[in-house]
PyMOL Python script that loads the backbone (N, CA, C, O; Angstrom):
from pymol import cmd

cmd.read_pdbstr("""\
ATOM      1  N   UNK A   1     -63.395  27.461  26.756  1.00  0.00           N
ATOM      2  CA  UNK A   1     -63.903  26.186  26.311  1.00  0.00           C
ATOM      3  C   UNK A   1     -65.375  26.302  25.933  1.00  0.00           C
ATOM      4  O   UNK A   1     -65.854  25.630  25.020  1.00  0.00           O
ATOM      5  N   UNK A   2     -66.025  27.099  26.598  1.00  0.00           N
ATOM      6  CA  UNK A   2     -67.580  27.092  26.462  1.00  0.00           C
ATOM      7  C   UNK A   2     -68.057  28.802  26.484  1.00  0.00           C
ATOM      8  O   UNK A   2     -68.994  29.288  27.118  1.00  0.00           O
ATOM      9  N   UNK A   3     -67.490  29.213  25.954  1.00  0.00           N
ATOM     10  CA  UNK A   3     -67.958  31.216  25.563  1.00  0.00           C
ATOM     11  C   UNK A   3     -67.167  31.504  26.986  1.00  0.00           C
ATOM     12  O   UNK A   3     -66.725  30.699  27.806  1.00  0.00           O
ATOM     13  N   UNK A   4     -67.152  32.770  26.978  1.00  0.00           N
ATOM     14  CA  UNK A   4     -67.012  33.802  27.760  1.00  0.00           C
ATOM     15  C   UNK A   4     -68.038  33.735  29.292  1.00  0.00           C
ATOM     16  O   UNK A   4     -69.065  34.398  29.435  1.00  0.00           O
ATOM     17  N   UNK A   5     -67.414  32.691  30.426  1.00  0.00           N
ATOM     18  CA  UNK A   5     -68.425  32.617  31.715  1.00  0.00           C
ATOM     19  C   UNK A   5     -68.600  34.305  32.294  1.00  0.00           C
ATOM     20  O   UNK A   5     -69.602  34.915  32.669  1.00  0.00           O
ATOM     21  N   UNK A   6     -67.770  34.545  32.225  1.00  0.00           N
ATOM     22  CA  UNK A   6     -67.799  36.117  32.966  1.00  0.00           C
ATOM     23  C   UNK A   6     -68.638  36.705  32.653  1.00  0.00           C
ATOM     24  O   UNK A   6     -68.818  36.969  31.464  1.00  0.00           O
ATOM     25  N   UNK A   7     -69.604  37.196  33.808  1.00  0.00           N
ATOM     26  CA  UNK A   7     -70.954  38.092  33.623  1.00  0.00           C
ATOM     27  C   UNK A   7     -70.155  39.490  33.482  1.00  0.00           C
ATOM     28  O   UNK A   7     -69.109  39.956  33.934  1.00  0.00           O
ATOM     29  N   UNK A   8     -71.775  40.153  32.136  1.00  0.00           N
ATOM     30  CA  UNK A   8     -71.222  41.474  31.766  1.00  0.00           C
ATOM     31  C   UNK A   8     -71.014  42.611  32.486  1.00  0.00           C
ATOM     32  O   UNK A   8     -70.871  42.197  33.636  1.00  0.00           O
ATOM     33  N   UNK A   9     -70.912  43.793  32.498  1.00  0.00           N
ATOM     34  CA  UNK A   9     -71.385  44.950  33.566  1.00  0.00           C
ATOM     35  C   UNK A   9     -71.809  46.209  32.532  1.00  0.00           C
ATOM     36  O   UNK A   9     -71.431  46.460  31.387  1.00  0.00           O
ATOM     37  N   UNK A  10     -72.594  46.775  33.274  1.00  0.00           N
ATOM     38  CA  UNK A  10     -73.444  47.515  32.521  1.00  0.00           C
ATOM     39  C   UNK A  10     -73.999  48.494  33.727  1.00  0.00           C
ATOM     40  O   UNK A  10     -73.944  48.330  34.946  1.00  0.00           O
ATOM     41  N   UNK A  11     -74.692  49.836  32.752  1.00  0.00           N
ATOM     42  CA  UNK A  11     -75.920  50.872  33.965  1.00  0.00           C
ATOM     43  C   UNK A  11     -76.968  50.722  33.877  1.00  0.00           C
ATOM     44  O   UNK A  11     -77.443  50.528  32.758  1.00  0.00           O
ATOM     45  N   UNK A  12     -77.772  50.745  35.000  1.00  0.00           N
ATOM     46  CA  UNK A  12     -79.266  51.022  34.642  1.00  0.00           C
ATOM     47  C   UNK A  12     -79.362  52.141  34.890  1.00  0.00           C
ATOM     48  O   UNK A  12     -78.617  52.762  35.649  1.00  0.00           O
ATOM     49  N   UNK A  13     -80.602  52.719  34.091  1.00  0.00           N
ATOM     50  CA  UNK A  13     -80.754  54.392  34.293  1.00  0.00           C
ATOM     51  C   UNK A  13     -82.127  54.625  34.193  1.00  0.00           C
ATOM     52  O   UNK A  13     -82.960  54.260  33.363  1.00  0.00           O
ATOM     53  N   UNK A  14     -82.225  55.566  35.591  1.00  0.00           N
ATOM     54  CA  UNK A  14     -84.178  55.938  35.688  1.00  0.00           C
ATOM     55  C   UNK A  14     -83.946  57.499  35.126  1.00  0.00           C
ATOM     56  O   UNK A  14     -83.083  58.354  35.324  1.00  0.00           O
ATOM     57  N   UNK A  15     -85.130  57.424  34.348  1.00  0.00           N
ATOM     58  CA  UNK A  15     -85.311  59.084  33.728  1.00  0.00           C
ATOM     59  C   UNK A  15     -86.868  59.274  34.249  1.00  0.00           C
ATOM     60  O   UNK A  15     -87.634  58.368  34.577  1.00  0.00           O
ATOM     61  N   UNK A  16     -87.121  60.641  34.237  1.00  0.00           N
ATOM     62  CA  UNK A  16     -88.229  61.211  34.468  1.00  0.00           C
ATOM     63  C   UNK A  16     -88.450  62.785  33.438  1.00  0.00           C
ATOM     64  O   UNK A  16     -87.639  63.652  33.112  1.00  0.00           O
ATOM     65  N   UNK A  17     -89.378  62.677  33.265  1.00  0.00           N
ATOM     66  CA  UNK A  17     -90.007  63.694  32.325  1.00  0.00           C
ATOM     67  C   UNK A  17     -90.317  63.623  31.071  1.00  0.00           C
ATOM     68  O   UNK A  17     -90.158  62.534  30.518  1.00  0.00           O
ATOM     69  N   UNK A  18     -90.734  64.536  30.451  1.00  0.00           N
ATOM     70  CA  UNK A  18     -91.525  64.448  29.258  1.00  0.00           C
ATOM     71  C   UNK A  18     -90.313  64.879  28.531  1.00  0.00           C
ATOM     72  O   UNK A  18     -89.756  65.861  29.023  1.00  0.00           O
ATOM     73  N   UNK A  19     -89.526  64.130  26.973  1.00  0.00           N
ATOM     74  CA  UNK A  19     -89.120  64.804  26.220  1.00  0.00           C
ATOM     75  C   UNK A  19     -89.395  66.142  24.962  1.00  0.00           C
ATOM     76  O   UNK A  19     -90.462  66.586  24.538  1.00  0.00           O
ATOM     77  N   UNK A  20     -88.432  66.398  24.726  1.00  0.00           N
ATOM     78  CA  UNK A  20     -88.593  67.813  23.966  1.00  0.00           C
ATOM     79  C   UNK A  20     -89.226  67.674  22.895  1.00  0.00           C
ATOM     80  O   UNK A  20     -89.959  68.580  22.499  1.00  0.00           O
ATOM     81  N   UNK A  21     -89.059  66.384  22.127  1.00  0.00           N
ATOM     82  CA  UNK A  21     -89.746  66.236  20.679  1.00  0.00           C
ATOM     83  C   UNK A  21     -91.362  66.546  21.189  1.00  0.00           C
ATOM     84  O   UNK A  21     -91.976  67.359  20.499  1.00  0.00           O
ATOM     85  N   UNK A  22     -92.079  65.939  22.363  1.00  0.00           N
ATOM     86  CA  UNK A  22     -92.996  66.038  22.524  1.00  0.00           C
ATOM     87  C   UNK A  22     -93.625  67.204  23.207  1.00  0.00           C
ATOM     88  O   UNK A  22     -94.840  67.290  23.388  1.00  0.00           O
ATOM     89  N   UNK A  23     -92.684  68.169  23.607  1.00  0.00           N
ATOM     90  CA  UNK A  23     -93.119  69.233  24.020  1.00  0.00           C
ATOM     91  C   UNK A  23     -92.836  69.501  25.826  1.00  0.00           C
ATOM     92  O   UNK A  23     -93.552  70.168  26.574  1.00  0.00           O
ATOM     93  N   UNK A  24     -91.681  68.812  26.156  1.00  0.00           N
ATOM     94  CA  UNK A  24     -91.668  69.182  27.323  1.00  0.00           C
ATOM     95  C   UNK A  24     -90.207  69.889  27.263  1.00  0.00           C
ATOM     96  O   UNK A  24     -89.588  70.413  26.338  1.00  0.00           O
ATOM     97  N   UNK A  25     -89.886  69.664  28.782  1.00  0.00           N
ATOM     98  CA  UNK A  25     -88.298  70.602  28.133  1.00  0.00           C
ATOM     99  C   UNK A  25     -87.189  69.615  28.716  1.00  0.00           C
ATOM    100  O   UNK A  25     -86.214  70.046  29.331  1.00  0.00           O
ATOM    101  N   UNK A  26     -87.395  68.335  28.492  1.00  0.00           N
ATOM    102  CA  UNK A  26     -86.006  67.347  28.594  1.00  0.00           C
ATOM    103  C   UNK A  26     -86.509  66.401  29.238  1.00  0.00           C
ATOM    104  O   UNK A  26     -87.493  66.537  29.965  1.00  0.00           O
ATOM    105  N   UNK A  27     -85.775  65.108  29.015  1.00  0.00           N
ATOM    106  CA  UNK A  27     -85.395  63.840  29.986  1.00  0.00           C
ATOM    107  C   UNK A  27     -84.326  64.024  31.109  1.00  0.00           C
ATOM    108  O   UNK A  27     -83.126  63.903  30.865  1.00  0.00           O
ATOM    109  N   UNK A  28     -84.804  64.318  32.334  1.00  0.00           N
ATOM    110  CA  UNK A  28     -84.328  64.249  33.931  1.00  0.00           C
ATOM    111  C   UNK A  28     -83.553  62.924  33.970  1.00  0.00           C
ATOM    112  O   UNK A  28     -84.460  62.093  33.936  1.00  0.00           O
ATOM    113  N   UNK A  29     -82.467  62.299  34.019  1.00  0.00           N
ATOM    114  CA  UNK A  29     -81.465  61.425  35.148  1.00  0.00           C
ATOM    115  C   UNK A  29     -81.556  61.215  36.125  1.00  0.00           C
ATOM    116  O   UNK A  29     -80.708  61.810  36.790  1.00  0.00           O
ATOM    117  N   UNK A  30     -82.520  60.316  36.954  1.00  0.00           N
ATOM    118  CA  UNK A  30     -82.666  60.530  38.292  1.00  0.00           C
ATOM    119  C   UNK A  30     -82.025  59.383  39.498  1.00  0.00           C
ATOM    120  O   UNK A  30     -82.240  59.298  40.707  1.00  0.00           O
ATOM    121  N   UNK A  31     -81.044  58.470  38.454  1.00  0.00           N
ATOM    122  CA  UNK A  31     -80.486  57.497  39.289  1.00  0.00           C
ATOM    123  C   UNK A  31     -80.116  56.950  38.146  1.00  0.00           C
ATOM    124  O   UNK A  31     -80.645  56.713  37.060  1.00  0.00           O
ATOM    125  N   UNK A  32     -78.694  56.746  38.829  1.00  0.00           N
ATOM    126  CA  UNK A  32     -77.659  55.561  38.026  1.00  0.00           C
ATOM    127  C   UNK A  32     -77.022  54.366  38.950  1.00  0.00           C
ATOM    128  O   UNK A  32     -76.429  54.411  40.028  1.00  0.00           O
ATOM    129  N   UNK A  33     -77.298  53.538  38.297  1.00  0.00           N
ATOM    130  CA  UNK A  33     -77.010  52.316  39.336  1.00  0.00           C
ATOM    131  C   UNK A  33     -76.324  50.850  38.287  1.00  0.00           C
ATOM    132  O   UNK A  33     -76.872  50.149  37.436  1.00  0.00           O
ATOM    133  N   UNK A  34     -74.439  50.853  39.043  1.00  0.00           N
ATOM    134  CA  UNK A  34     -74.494  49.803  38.611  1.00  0.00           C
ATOM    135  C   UNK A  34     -75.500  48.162  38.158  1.00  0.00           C
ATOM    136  O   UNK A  34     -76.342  47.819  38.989  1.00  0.00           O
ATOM    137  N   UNK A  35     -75.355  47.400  37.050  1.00  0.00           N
ATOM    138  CA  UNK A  35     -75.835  46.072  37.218  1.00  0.00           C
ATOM    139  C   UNK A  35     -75.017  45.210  36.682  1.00  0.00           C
ATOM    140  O   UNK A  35     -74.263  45.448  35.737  1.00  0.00           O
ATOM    141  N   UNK A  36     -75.127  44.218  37.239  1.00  0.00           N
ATOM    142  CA  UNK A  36     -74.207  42.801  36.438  1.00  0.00           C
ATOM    143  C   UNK A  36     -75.006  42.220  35.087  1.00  0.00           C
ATOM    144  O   UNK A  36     -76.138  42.373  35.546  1.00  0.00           O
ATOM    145  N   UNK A  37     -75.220  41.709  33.859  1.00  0.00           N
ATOM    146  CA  UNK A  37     -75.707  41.011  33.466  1.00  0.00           C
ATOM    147  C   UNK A  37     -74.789  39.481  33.279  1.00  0.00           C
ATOM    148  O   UNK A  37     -73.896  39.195  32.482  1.00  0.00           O
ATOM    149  N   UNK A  38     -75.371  38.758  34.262  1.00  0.00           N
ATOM    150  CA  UNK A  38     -75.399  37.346  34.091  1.00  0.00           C
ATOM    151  C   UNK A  38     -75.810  36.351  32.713  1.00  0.00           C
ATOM    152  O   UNK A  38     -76.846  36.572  32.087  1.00  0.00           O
ATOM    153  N   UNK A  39     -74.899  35.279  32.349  1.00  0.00           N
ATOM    154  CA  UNK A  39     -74.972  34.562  31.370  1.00  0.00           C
ATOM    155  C   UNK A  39     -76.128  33.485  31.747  1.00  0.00           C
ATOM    156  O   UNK A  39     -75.863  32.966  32.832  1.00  0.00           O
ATOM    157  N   UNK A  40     -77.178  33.057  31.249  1.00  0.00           N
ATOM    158  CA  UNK A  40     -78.113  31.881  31.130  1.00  0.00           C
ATOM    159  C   UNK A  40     -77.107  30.755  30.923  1.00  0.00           C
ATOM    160  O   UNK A  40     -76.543  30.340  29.911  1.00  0.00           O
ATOM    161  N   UNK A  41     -77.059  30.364  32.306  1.00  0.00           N
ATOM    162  CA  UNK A  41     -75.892  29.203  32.369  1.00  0.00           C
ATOM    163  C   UNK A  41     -76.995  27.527  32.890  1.00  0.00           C
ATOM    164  O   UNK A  41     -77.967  27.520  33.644  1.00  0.00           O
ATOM    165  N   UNK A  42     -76.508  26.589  32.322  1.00  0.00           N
ATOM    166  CA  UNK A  42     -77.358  25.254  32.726  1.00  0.00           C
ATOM    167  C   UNK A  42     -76.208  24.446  33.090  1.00  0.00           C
ATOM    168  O   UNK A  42     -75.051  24.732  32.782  1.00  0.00           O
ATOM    169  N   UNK A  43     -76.645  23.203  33.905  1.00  0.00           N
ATOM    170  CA  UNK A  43     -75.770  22.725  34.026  1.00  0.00           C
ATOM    171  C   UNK A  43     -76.014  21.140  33.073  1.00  0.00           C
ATOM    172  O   UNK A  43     -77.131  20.646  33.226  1.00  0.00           O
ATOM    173  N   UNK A  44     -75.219  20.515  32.311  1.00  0.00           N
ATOM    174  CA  UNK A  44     -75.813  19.376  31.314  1.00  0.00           C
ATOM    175  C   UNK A  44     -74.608  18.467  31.218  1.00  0.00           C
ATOM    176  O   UNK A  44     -73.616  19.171  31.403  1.00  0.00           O
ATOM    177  N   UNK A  45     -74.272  17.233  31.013  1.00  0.00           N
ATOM    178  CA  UNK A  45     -73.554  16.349  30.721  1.00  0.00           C
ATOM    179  C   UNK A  45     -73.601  16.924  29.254  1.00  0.00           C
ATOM    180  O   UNK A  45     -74.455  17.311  28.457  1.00  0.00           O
ATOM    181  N   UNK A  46     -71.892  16.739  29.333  1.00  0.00           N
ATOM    182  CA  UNK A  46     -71.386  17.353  27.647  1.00  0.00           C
ATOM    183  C   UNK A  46     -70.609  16.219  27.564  1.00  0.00           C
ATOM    184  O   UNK A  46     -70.381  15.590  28.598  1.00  0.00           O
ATOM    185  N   UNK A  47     -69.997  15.717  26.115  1.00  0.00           N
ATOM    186  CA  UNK A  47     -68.997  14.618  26.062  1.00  0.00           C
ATOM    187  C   UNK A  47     -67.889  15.637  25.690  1.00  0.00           C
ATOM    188  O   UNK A  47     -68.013  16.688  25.061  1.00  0.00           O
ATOM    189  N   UNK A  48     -66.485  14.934  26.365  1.00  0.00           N
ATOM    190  CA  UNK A  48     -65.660  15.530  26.251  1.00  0.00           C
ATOM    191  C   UNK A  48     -64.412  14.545  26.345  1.00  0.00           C
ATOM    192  O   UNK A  48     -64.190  13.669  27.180  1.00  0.00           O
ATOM    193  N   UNK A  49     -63.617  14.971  25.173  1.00  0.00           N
ATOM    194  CA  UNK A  49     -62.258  13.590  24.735  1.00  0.00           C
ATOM    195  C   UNK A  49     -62.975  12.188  24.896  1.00  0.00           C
ATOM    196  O   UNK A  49     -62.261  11.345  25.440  1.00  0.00           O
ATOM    197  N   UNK A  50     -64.132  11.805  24.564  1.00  0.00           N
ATOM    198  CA  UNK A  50     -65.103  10.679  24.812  1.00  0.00           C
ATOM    199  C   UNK A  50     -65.298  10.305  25.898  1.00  0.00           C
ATOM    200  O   UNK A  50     -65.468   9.107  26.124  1.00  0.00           O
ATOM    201  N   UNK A  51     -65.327  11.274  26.901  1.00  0.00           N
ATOM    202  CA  UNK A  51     -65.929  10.718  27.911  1.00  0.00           C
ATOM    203  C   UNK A  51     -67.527  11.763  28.602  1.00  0.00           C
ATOM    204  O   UNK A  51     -67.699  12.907  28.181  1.00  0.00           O
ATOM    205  N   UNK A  52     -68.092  11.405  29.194  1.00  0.00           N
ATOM    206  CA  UNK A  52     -69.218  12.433  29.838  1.00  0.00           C
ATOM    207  C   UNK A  52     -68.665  12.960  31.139  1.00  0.00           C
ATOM    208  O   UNK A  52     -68.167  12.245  32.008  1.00  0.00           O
ATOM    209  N   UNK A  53     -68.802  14.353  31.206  1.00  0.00           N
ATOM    210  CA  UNK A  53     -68.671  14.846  31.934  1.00  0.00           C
ATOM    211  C   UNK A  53     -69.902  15.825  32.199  1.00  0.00           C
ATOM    212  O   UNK A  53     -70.737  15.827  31.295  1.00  0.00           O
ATOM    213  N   UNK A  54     -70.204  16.828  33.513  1.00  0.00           N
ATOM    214  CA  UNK A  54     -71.564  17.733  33.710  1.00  0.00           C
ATOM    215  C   UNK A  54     -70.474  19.282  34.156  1.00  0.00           C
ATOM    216  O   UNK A  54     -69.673  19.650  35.016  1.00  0.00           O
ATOM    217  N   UNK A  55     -70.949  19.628  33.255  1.00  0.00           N
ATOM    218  CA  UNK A  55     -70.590  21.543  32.970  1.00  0.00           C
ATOM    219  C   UNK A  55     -71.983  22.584  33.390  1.00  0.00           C
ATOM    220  O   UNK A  55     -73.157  22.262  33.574  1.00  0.00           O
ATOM    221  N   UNK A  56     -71.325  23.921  33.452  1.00  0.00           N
ATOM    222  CA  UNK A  56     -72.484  24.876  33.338  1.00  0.00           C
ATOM    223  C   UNK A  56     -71.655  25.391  32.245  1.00  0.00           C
ATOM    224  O   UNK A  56     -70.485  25.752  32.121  1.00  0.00           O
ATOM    225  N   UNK A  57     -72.825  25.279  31.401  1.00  0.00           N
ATOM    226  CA  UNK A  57     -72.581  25.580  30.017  1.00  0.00           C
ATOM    227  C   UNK A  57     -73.797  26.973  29.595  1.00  0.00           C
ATOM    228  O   UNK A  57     -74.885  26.957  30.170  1.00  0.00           O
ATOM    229  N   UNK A  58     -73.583  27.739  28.907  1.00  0.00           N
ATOM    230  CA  UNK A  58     -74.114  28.863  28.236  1.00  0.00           C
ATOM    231  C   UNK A  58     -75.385  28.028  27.435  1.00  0.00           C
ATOM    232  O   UNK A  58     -75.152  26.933  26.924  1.00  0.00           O
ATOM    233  N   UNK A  59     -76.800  28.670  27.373  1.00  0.00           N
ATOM    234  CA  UNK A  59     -78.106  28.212  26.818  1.00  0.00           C
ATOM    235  C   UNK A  59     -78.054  28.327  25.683  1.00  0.00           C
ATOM    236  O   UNK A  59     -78.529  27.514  24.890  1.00  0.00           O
ATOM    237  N   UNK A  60     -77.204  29.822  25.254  1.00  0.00           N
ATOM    238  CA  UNK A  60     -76.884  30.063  24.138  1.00  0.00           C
ATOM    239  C   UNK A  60     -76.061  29.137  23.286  1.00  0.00           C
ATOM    240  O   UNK A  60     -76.334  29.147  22.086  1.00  0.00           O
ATOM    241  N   UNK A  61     -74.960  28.219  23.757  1.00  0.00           N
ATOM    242  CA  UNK A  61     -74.016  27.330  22.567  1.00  0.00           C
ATOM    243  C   UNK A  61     -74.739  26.525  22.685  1.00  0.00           C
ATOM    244  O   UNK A  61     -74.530  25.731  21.768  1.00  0.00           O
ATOM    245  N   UNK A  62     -76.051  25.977  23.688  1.00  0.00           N
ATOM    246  CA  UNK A  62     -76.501  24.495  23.313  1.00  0.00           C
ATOM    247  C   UNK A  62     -77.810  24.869  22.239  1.00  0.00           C
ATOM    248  O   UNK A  62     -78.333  24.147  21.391  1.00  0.00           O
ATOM    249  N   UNK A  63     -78.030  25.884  22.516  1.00  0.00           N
ATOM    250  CA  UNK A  63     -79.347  26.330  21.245  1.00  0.00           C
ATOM    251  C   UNK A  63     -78.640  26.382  20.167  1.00  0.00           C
ATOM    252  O   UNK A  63     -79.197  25.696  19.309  1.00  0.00           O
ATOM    253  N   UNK A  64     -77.377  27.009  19.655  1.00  0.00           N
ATOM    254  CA  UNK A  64     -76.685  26.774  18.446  1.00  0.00           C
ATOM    255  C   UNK A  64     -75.904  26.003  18.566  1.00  0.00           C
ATOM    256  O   UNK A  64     -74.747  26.396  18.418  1.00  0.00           O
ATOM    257  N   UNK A  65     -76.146  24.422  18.916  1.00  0.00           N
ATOM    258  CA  UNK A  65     -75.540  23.383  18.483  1.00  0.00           C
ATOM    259  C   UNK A  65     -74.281  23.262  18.785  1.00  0.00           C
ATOM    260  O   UNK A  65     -73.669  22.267  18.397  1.00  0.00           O
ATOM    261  N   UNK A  66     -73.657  24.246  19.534  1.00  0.00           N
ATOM    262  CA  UNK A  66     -72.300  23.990  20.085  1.00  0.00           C
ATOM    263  C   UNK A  66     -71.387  23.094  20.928  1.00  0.00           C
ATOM    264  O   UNK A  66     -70.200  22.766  20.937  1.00  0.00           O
ATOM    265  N   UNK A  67     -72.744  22.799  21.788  1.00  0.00           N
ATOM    266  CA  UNK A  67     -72.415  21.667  22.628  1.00  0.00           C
ATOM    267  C   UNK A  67     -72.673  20.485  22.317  1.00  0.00           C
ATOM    268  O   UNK A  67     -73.759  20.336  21.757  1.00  0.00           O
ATOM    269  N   UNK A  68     -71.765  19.146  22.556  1.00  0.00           N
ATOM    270  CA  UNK A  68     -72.367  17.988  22.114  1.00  0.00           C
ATOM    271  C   UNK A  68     -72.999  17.082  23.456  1.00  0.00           C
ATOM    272  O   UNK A  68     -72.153  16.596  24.207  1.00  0.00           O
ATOM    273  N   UNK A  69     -73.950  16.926  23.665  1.00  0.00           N
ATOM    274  CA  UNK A  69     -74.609  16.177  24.471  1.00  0.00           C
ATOM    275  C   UNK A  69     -73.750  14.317  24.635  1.00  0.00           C
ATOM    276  O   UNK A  69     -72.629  14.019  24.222  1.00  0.00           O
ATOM    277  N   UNK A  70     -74.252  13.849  24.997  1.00  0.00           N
ATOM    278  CA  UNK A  70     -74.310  12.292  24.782  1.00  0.00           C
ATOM    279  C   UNK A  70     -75.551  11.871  24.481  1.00  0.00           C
ATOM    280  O   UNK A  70     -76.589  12.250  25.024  1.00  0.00           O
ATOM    281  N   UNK A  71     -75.415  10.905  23.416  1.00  0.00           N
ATOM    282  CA  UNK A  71     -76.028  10.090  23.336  1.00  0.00           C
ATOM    283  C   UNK A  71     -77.089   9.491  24.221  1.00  0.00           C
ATOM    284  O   UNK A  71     -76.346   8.987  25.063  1.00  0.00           O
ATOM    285  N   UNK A  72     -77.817   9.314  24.459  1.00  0.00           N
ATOM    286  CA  UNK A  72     -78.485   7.710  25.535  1.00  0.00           C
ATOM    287  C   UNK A  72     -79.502   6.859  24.696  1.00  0.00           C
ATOM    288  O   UNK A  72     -80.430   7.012  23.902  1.00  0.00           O
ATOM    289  N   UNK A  73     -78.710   5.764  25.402  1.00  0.00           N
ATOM    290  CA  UNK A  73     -79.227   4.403  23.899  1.00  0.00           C
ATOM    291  C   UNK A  73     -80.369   3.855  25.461  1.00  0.00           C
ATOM    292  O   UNK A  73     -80.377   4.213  26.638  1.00  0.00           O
ATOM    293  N   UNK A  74     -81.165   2.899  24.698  1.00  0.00           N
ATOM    294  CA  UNK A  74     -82.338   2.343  25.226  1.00  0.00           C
ATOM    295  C   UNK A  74     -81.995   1.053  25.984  1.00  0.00           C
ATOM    296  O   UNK A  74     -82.057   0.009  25.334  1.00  0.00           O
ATOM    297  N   UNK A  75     -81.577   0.982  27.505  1.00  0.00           N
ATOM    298  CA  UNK A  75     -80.610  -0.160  27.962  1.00  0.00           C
ATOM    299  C   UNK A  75     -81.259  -1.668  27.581  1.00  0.00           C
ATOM    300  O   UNK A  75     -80.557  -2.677  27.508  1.00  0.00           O
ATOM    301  N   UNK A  76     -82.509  -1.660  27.382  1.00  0.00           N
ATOM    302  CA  UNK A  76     -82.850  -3.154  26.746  1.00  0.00           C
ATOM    303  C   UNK A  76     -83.331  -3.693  25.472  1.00  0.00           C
ATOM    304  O   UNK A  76     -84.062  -4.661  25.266  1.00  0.00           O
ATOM    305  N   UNK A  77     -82.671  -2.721  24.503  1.00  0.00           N
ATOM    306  CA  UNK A  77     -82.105  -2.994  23.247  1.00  0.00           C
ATOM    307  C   UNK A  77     -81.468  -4.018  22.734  1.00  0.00           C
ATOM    308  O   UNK A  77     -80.598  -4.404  23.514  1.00  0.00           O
ATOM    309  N   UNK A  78     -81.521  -4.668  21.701  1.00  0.00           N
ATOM    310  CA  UNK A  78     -80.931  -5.468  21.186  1.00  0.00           C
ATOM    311  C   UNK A  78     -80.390  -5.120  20.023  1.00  0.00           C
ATOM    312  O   UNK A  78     -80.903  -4.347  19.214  1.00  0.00           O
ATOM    313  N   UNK A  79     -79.420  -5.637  19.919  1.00  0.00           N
ATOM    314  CA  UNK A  79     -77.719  -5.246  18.771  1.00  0.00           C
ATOM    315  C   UNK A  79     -78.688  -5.466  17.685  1.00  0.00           C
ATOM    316  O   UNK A  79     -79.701  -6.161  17.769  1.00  0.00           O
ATOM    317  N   UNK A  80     -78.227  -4.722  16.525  1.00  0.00           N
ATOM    318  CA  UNK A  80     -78.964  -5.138  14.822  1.00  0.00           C
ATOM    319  C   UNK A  80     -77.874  -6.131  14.703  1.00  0.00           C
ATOM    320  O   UNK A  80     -76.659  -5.966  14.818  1.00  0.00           O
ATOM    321  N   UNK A  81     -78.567  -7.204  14.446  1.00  0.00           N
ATOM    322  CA  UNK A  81     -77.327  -8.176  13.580  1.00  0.00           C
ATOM    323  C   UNK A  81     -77.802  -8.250  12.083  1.00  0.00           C
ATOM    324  O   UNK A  81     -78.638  -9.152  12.040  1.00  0.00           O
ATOM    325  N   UNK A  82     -77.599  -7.582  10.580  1.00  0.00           N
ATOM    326  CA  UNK A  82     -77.823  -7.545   9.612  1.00  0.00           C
ATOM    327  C   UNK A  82     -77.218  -8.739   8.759  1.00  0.00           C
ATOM    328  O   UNK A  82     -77.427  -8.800   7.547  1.00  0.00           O
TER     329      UNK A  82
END
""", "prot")
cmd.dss("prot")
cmd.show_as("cartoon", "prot")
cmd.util.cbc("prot")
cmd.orient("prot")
């Protein structure tokens, strides 16, 4: 309904040493360690089948317009009668 919630998985990787282009004799591997990358999740009233409801929704679909917010009108407003 709202992207892919499932955080990614991925390695982090520490190197040590000087590479060869520059004159040493390699990049060392000195630890590999799983990581999760997590989605930038918010939580926001979305309208949904016309009604409001509050999701954790991705930062990413509300920056590209994916999500539709609600409205909020000004409660002491008065109707246009034209």
């Amino acid at each position: 309904m709202y992207g892919d919630l499932k955080p990614g998985r991925g390695n982090k990787k520490v190197e040590r040493g000087k590479a060869k282009y520059l004159g040493g004799n390699g990049r060392k591997t000195t630890g590999i360690s799983k990581r999760v990358y997590r989605q930038n999740l918010k939580k926001i009233q979305v309208v949904e089948n016309g009604s409001v409801v509050t999701r954790r929704v991705p930062v990413r679909l509300i920056r590209s317009g994916a999500i539709i917010k609600p409205v909020a009108t000004d409660p002491f407003a008065l109707p246009d009668h034209n």
